[in-house]
C-alpha positions as CSV (number, residue, x, y, z in Angstrom):
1,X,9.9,-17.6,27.8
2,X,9.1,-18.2,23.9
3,X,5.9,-17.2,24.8
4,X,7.2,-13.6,25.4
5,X,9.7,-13.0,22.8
6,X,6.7,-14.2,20.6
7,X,4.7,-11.7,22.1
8,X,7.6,-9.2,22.5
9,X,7.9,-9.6,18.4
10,X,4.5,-9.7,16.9
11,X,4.0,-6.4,19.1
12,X,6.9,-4.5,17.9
13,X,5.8,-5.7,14.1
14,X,1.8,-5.1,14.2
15,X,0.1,-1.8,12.9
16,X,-3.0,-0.6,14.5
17,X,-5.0,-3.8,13.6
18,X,-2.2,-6.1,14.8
19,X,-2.0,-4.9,18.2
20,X,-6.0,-4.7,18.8
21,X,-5.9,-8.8,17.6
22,X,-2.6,-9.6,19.7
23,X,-5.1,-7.9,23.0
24,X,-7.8,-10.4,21.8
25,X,-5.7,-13.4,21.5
26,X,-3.8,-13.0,24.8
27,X,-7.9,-12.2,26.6
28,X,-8.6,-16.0,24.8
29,X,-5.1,-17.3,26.0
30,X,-6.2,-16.0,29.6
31,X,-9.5,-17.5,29.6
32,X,-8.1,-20.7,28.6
33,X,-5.9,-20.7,31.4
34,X,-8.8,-19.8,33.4
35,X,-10.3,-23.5,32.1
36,X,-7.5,-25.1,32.9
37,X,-6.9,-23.9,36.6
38,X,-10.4,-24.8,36.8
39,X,-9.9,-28.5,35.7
40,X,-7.1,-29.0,37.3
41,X,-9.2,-28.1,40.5
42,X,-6.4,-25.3,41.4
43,X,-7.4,-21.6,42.8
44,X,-5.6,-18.8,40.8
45,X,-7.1,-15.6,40.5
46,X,-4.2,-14.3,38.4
47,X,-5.5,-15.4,35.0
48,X,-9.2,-13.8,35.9
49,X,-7.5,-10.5,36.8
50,X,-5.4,-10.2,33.2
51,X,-8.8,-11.1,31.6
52,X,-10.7,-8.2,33.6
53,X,-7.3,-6.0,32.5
54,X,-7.4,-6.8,29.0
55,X,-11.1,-6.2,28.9
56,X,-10.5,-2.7,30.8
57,X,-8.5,-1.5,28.3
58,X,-10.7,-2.3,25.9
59,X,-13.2,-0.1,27.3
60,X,-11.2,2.4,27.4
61,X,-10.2,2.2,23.6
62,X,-14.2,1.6,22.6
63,X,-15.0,5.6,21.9
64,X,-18.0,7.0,20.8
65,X,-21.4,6.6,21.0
66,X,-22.5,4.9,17.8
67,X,-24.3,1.4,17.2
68,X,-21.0,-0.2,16.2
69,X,-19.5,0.8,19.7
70,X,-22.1,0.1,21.9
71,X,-22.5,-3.3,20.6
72,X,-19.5,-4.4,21.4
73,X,-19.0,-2.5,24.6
74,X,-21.8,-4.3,25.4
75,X,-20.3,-7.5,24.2
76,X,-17.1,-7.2,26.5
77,X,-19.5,-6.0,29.6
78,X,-21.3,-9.5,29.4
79,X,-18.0,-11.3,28.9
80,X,-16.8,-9.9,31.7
81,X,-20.2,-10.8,33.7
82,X,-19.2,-14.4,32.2
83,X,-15.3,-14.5,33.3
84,X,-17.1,-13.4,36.9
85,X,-19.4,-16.2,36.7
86,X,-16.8,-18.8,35.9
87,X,-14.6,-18.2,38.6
88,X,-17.4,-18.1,40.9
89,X,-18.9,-20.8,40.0
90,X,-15.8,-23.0,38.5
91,X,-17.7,-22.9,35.7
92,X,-15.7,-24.0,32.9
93,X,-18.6,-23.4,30.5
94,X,-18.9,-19.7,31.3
95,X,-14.8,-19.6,29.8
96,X,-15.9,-21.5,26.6
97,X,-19.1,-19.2,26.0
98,X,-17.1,-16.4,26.4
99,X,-13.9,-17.8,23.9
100,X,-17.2,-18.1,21.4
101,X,-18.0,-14.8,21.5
102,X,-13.9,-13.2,21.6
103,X,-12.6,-15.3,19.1
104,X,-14.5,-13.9,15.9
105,X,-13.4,-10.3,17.2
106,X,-10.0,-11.6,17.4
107,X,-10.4,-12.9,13.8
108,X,-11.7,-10.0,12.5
109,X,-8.7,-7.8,13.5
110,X,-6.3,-10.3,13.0
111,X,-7.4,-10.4,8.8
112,X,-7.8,-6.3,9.1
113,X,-4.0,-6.2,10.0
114,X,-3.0,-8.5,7.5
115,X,-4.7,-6.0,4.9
116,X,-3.5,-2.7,6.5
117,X,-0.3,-1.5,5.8
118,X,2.3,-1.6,8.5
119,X,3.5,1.5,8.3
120,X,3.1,2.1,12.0
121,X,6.7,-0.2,12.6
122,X,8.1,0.0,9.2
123,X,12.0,-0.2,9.9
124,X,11.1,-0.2,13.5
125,X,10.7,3.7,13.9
126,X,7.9,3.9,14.6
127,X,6.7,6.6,10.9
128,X,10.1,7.1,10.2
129,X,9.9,5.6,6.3
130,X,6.8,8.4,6.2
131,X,9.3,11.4,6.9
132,X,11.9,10.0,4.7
133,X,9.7,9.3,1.6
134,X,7.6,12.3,1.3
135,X,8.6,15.7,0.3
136,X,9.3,16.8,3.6
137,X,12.9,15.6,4.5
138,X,15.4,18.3,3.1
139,X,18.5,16.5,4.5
140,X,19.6,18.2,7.1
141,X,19.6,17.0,10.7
């Protein structure tokens, strides 16, 4: 249960950034569960399934058709060939190769959302310091 209200939390608080880095770490979280259902010589597709979610949506977030883009849709597509592989094989290694290649990505958004503002969930309203602070709130309800 700490698990979610930790997740519950750093979701509600994140900007942009925050919430691309808090998909990340919960796709590493996955795949290490993945290892350890694997060592402990139990079958649980559950784990594999929230990986191939996570990685969905990031697909679907992944616009455009630049080099940036395409790299790392590319990226996700042969971690996903490598989350396949593990289960298939009960391949632990095919998990740790693809931890190697999440985890910078995770990093990476995880220090942009530390240098963004949060303005996003600032007082929890989602924008609402925005309205109130700029010229455009005349008081009236």
């Amino acid at each position: 249960m700490i698990d979610n209200e930790y997740y519950i939390n750093k979701i509600s608080t994140s900007n942009e950034a925050g919430l691309i880095a808090v998909m990340y770490e919960l796709l590493i979280r996955h795949m290490g569960n993945c290892i350890s259902k694997i060592e402990n010589k139990e079958i649980d597709y559950v784990h594999v399934q929230k990986c191939k979610d996570i990685l969905n949506e990031f697909f679907l977030i992944t616009k455009g058709n630049n080099e940036i883009s395409n790299n790392i849709r590319g990226l996700l597509l042969y971690v996903n060939k490598l989350i396949d592989k593990g289960y298939h094989l009960k391949d632990v290694n095919q998990y740790k190769e693809s931890i190697k290649i999440i985890h910078p990505l995770y990093e990476a958004w995880d220090q942009l959302s530390k240098c963004e503002s949060n303005d996003v969930n600032r007082y929890n309203g989602y924008g609402m310091d925005k309205m109130y602070t700029h010229n455009n709130f005349n008081g009236k309800g």
